[in-house]
C-alpha positions, 0 to 999 in steps of 0.5 A: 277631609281631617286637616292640621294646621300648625301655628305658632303664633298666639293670637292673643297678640291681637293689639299693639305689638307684632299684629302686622307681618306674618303674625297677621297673615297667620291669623288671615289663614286661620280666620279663613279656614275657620270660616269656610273649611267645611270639614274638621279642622284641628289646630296645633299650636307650639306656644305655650299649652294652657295660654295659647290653646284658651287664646285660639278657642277664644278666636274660634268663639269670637269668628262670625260663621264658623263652618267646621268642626274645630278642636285645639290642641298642643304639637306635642300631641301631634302622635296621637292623631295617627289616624284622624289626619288627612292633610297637616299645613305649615304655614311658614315651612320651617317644620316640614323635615321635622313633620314628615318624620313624624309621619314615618311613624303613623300607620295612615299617611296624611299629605304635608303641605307647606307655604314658602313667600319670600327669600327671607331667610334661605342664606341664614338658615338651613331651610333649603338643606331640610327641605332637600332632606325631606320624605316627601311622598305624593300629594304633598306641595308648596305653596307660594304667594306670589311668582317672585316667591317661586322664583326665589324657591326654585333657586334656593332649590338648586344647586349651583349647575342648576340641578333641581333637588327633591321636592314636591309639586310646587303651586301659586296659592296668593292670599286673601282678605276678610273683606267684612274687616273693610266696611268704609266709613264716611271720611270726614266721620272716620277722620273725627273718630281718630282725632285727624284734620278733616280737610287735609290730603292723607297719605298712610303708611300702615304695616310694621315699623321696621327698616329691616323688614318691612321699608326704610320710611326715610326714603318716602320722607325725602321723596316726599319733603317739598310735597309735604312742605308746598301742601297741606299734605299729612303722613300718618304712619301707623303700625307694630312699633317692636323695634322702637324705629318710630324714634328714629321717623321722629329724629328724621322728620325733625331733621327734614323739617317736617315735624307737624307733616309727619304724625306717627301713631306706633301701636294701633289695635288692629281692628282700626285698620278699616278706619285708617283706611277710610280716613286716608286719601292715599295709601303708601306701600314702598318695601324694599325688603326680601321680608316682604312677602306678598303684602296684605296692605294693598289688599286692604287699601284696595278693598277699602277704595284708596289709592295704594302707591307702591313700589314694583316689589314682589307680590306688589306686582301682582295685585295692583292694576296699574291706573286702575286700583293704584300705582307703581313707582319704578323700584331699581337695582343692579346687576348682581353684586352677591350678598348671600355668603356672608348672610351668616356672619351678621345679624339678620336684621343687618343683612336684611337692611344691607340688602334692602340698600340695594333698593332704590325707589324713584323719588321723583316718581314717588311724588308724582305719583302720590300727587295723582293720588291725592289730586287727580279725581278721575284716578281716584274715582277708578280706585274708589270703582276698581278696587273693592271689585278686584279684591273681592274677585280675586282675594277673597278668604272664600277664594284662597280656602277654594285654592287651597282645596283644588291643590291638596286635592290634586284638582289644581295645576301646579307650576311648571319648572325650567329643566335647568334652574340656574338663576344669577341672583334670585333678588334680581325677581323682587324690585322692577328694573335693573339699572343698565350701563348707560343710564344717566346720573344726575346730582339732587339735594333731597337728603342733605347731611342727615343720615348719621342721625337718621342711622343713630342706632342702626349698628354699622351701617353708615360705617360700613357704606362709608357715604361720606367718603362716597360723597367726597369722592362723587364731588370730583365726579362731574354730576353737573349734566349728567354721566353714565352709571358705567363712567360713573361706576369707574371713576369711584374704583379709580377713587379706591371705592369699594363696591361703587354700584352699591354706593351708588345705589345707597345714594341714589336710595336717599336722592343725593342723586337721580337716575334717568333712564 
């Protein structure tokens, strides 16, 4: 079987910058067919034709145990493979429309095959018009990684009485590790090799370094401030520093007291990872993002026998075992409060970090479960055990090429769909809990006056949340026992807050207050 798969990322972006995110997953599918599709694999490229045609057979050349016959051409040539095409994959499906009219033109058809994650960007581009426009014809399928994905597909699919548009057989395909990438290497051997204390507790952020799409790292540095400062406790944050973010880590950290608790190390190579892994004792995961698609950390943290704390986001939910390869932390929202029409107004970047403020982790828990984490042997002795197994059971790149392959073969069964999709808010499937009327607010200190710093430089947030007078208003709001999300919520409307549940939310994000449940 012939099959296409088209990228437009160029896998000479293998160090430093952009390595993490979709551009890593990109490359986790490529390496995946490469190593175990065992048929003819034509690879499409739209980036720039000399350099990213030489970069991809310099990655077919340095990958261990290619099984299929490879070339490596430019999109634009996609016509003249009219014939020698069984199956073309786009991996992030923003060229389906465009690809299926391509395919009104050849004389052999060839099944089209796309993969759709996160709700992203549905309210910022025209994605669900495209696809409701697309010749889709028998064979073709979606693929989503996670239930939650698929949740958010069949309501971007719908229109507002819940009636399903065109659209192909949609099936849940997760994705995989190259579990070679994870060989552990002794603690203490790794720890000197990067140049980190030996006798520490380690707890690692490794991914993208952004509080647009990815997570909003003050919010572990406030949950995690007295564990840190009572320990001898380090947070190592590693990863892909695009948005220059590691700055604002620094300013907030400095502010929270923590300057020689917190160590940022923007940029690593990729190919460290496994070492990152090996010398941390606990793994941090805490997205509060639609960007968030699946998540590969865990993946990796778990193959490599750590801790992964997490928050009940996404895909998150459905890779680690609770009490066996990690833990969750209770992740909230609140009952819909819309934030889709005016996505088109803003930048994205602001829209994502506006809605990632609908999102509150626990802090408490948050310590809690990071101090099990670090101090609980009987824990980490299950992870060390439960981890690597779970991942090579399930998460394998042999396995997702095996899924991948039962689906374009008609062998898979796809997801079934209600026969009336209407969904209030398709957000409501990403974070664990919806906090309900009755829940009690407590007053905290976790955060104090420090948000207009850490915020330094993030256009318009503080400005539009408007905290401060949230604060002020919340100080005649008795806190001192405690008060109902519902007498709480009515007290700042009769104070002229606008949007009380969210401000409420943004303040129970950085743990000016608690919840309990």
């Amino acid at each position: 079987m012939k099959l296409g798969i088209v990228s437009d990322t160029n896998p000479n972006a293998r160090d430093g910058a952009q390595i993490y995110g979709a551009t890593f997953a990109e490359n986790t599918w490529l390496e995946a067919l490469l190593r175990y599709w065992d048929d003819t694999l034509i690879i499409l490229t739209s980036d720039q034709n000399d350099q990213a045609i030489r970069a991809y057979i310099h990655q077919v050349s340095i990958t261990k145990q290619v099984q299929c016959n490879v070339t490596v051409r430019h999109i634009s040539e996609l016509p003249l493979l009219d014939g020698d095409l069984d199956v073309l994959y786009d991996p992030n499906g923003m060229r389906v429309k465009a690809l299926s009219e391509v395919r009104r033109t050849f004389t052999k058809q060839f099944q089209l095959v796309c993969a759709y994650h996160t709700l992203s960007y549905n309210h910022l581009r025209p994605l669900w018009s495209d696809w409701c426009s697309t010749d889709w014809r028998d064979g073709d399928a979606i693929l989503g990684s996670s239930s939650t994905s698929i949740h958010a597909l069949q309501h971007l699919l719908s229109d507002n009485a819940g009636n399903v548009f065109n659209h192909p057989q949609v099936y849940h395909c997760p994705l995989a590790v190259n579990l070679n990438n994870f060989n552990l290497v002794e603690r203490l051997r790794a720890r000197k090799l990067l140049g980190l204390p030996t006798a520490t507790g380690i707890v690692t952020f490794l991914g993208r370094l952004s509080p647009y799409d990815k997570t909003d790292l003050t919010v572990p540095m406030i949950g995690l401030k007295k564990l840190l400062m009572d320990r001898d406790v380090l947070l190592l944050v590693v990863g892909d520093d695009y948005y220059k973010y590691s700055s604002a880590i620094r300013r907030t950290a400095s502010q929270l007291g923590l300057d020689d608790k917190v160590l940022i190390i923007p940029n690593a190579g990729m190919w460290d990872r496994s070492l990152f892994y090996s010398a941390s004792d606990v793994v941090l995961c805490l997205s509060d993002s639609v960007q968030e698609s699946f998540g590969l950390t865990p993946l990796e943290a778990m193959a490599s026998g750590c801790v992964v704390v997490t928050s009940e986001w996404d895909g998150y939910k459905e890779t680690v075992i609770p009490e066996q390869t990690g833990l969750f932390v209770p992740t909230y929202t609140i009952q819909s409060e819309k934030y889709g029409p005016w996505a088109n107004l803003v930048p994205w970047q602001i829209h994502h970090l506006q809605m990632a403020q609908q999102v509150a982790i626990d802090l408490e828990q948050l310590s809690l479960a990071v101090e099990r984490g670090l101090y609980d042997e009987e824990l980490r002795r299950k992870c060390l055990g439960h981890g690597p197994k779970h991942v090579m059971q399930h998460y394998t790149q042999e396995a997702w090429v095996h899924r991948f392959r039962t689906i374009i073969s008609k062998e898979a069964i796809p997801v079934s769909w209600p026969s009336n999709c209407q969904f209030k808010d398709p957000f409501h499937g990403y974070p664990s809990r919806i906090i309900q009327p009755d829940n009690r607010l407590t007053s905290q200190s976790y955060a104090g006056n420090i948000l207009n710093i850490v915020y330094q430089g993030i256009p318009n947030l503080t400005r539009i949340l408007q905290y401060k007078d949230i604060l002020s208003a919340l100080e005649e709001v008795s806190l001192v026992q405690s008060i109902s999300w519902e007498d709480c919520v009515f007290s700042l409307k009769m104070k002229q807050i606008k949007n009380p549940q969210s401000a409420l939310l943004f303040l129970l994000k950085h743990g000016f207050i608690s919840l309990q449940e």
